[in-house]
TORVO-168982 format. One record per residue (C-alpha): residue number from 1; residue in one letter; z, x, y. Coordinates in steps of 0.5 Angstrom, whole numbers, plus 500, padded with zeros to 3 digits. Layout:
N
   num   residu    up   east   north
   NUM        A     Z      X       Y
...
//
This chain:
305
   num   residu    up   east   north
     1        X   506    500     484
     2        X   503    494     480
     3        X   496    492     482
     4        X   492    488     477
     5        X   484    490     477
     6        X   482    484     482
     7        X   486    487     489
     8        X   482    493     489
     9        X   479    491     495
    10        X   486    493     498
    11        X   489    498     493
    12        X   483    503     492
    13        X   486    504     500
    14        X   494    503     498
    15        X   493    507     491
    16        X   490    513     496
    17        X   494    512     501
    18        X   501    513     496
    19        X   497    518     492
    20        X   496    522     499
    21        X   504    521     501
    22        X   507    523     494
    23        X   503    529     494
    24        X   505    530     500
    25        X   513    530     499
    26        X   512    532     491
    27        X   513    526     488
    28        X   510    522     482
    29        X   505    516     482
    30        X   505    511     477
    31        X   500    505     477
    32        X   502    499     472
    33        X   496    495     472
    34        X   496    490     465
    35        X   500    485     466
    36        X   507    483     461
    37        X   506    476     461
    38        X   501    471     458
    39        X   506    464     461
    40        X   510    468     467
    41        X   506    468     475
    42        X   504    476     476
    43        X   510    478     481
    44        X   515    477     475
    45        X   511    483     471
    46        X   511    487     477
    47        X   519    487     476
    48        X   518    488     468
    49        X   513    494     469
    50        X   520    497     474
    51        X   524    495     468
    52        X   520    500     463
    53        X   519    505     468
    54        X   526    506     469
    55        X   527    506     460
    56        X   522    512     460
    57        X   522    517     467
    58        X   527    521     467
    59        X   528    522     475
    60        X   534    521     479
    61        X   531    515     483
    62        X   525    510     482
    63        X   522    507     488
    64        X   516    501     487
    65        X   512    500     493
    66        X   508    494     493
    67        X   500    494     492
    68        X   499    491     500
    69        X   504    496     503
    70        X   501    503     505
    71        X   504    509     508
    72        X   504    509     516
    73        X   505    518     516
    74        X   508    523     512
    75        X   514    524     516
    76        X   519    521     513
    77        X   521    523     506
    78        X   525    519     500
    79        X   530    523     501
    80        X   533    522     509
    81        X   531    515     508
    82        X   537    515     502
    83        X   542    520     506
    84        X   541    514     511
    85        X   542    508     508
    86        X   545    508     501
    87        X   552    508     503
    88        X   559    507     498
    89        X   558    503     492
    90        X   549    501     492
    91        X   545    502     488
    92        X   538    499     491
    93        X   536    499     497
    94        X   531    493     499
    95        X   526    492     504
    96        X   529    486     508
    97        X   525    480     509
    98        X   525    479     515
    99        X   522    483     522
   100        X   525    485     528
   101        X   521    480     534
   102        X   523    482     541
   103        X   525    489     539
   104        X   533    486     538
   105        X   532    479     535
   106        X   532    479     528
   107        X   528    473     524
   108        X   528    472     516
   109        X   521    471     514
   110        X   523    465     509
   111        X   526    460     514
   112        X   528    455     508
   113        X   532    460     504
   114        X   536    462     510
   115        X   537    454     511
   116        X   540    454     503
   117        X   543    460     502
   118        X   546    460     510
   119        X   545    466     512
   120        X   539    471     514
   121        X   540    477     511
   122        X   536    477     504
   123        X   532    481     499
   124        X   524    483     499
   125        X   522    486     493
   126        X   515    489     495
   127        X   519    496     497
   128        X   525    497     493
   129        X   528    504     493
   130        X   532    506     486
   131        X   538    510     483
   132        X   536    511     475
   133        X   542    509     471
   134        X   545    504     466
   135        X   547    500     472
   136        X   540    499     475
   137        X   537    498     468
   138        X   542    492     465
   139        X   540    489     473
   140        X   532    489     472
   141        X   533    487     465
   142        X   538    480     466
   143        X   532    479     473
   144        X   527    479     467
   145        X   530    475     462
   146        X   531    469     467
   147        X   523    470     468
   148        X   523    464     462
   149        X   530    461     463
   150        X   531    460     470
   151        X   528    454     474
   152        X   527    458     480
   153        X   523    463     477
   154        X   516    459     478
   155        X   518    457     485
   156        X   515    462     491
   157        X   517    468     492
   158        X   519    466     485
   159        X   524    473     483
   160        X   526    473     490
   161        X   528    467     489
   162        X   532    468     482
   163        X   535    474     485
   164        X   537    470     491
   165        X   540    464     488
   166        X   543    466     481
   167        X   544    474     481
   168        X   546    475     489
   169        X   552    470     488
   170        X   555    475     484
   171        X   560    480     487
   172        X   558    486     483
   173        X   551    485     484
   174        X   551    484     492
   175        X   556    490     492
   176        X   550    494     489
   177        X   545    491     494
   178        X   543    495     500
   179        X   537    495     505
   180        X   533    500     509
   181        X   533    497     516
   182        X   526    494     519
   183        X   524    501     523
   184        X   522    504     516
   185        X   518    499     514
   186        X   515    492     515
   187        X   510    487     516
   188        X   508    490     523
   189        X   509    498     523
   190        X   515    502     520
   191        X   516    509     521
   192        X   514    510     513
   193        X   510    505     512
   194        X   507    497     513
   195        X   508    491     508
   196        X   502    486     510
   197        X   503    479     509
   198        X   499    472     511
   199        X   492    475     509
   200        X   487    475     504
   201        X   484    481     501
   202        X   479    483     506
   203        X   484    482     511
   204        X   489    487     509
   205        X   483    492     507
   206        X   480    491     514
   207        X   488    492     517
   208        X   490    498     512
   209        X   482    502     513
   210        X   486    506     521
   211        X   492    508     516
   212        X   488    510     510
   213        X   483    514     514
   214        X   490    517     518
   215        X   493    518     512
   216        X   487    522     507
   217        X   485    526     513
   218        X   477    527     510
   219        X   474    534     511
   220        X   469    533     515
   221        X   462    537     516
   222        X   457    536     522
   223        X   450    539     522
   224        X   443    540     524
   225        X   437    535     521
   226        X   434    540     516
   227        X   440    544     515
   228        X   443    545     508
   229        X   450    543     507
   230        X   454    549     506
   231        X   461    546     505
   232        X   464    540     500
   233        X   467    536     505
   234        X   469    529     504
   235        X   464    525     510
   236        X   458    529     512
   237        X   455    527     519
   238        X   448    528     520
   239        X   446    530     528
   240        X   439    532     531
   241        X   440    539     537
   242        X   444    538     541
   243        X   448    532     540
   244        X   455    532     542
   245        X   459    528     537
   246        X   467    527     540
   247        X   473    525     534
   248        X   473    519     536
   249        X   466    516     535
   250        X   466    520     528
   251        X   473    515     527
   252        X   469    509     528
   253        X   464    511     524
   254        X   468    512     518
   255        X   473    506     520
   256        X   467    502     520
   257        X   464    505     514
   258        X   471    504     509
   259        X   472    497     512
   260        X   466    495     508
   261        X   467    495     501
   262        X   460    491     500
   263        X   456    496     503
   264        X   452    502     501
   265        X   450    505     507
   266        X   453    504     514
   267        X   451    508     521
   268        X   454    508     528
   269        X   449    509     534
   270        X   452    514     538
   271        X   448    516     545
   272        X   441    513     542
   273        X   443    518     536
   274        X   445    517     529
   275        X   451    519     526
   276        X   451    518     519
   277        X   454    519     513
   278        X   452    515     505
   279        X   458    511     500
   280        X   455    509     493
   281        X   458    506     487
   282        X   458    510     480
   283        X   458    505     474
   284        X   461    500     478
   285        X   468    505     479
   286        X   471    505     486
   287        X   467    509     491
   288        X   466    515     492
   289        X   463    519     499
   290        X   456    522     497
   291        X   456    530     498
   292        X   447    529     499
   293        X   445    530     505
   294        X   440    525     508
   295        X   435    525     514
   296        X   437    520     520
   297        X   430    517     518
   298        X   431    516     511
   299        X   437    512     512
   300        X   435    509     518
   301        X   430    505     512
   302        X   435    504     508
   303        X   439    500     513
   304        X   433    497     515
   305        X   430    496     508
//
């Protein structure tokens, strides 16, 4: 993945949701943060990051992952998507940049390219699946260098597009060039994962906190008002004698806590009761959940204050 620091509104929930799915199958994770190019728009280091990854690892197959894409589940490996889908001669296996409408019908996202190129079927380079050979590192390494040559490279989707109008018209490479089917991934919800678009930050936050609280499965401890907290548990919820707390209003709670980066405290009313729990932020590091116990009235002035 390639993410600069100024998506962390996003990426600190897509970084943990890939972390938590590559942990899952025994992958490797690797984020690129710094950009390559002082002249060049930020989605051509996303292309040269690939390109120096690929130089330096030493696995079968690479996979890049968009900084606003995050898993849907745990279920579908690297592997069975490979067995399906890289047939015959591909080399790459792209996200399709298009989505299925009505189940059946297919519409490409670009309307303009489809009209240019004549066709419908064309590359997304937010998920692209790999295989690590000299074959797949000289097509990364011409689609950079026409990052400063190509007339095309500064013109949205800007590698998309080079890759569309000056490397695809090639036999050899459109013969390399294969695609994971809709039901895997898209903008909506793939089985493996969803690519979000047309949102601004907050927006693609608020639409990745469900799967990010789904994907990370936080421990969770309840206890007593007084009670000493016996457990290192992830979210702590704080509830008077008595009081019944079900899994989905602890969901909401936490839901409505990692959906404001902003926030310090948050709470959730459950019955006339609180039910609570603390986020702070450490020398400005991502946030973290604290293991300190509060009492409903502490927080409650907190919240208040």
């Amino acid at each position: 993945m390639f993410a600069t620091d100024n998506l962390k509104t996003y990426t600190e929930l897509s970084v943990a949701g890939w972390k938590t799915y590559c942990e899952a199958h025994g992958y490797g994770f690797t984020l690129y943060s710094k950009p390559y190019y002082d002249d060049l728009h930020l989605a051509w280091s996303k292309i040269r990051c690939v390109l120096e990854h690929l130089k330096t690892t030493e696995t079968e197959y690479v996979v890049l992952v968009d900084a606003d894409t995050i898993p849907t589940s745990l279920d579908l490996s690297i592997e069975e998507i490979h067995e399906i889908f890289m047939t015959d001669k591909k080399q790459l296996l792209f996200q399709k940049d298009g989505s299925n409408r009505l189940k059946y019908l297919y519409f490409p996202h670009n309307l303009q390219i489809a009209w240019d190129k004549k066709g419908f079927l064309f590359p997304n380079a937010g998920f692209i699946i790999m295989k690590n050979n000299d074959a797949v590192i000289d097509f990364f390494k011409e689609w950079t260098d026409r990052a400063h040559t190509s007339p095309q490279a500064d013109v949205p989707p800007r590698n998309q597009r080079v890759l569309i109008y000056e490397m695809m018209c090639r036999p050899e490479i459109k013969e390399m060039i294969g695609y994971v089917e809709t039901w895997v991934i898209n903008k909506y919800k793939g089985k493996l994962a969803i690519h979000f678009s047309s949102m601004n930050k907050q927006q693609v936050r608020e639409a990745m906190a469900p799967l990010y609280i789904q994907l990370t499965q936080p421990k969770i401890e309840e206890i007593k008002l007084g009670e000493a907290c016996k457990k290192e548990s992830d979210y702590i919820i704080i509830k008077e004698e008595n009081v019944i707390l079900n899994k989905k209003d602890i969901f909401k709670a936490l839901l409505q806590c990692v959906k404001k980066p902003e926030g310090i405290f948050t709470s959730q009313k459950t019955s006339g009761k609180y039910v609570t729990f603390s986020r702070n932020y450490i020398n400005n590091q991502s946030p973290d959940f604290t293991k300190k116990i509060y009492s409903v009235k502490s927080i409650t002035e907190l919240l208040e204050g």
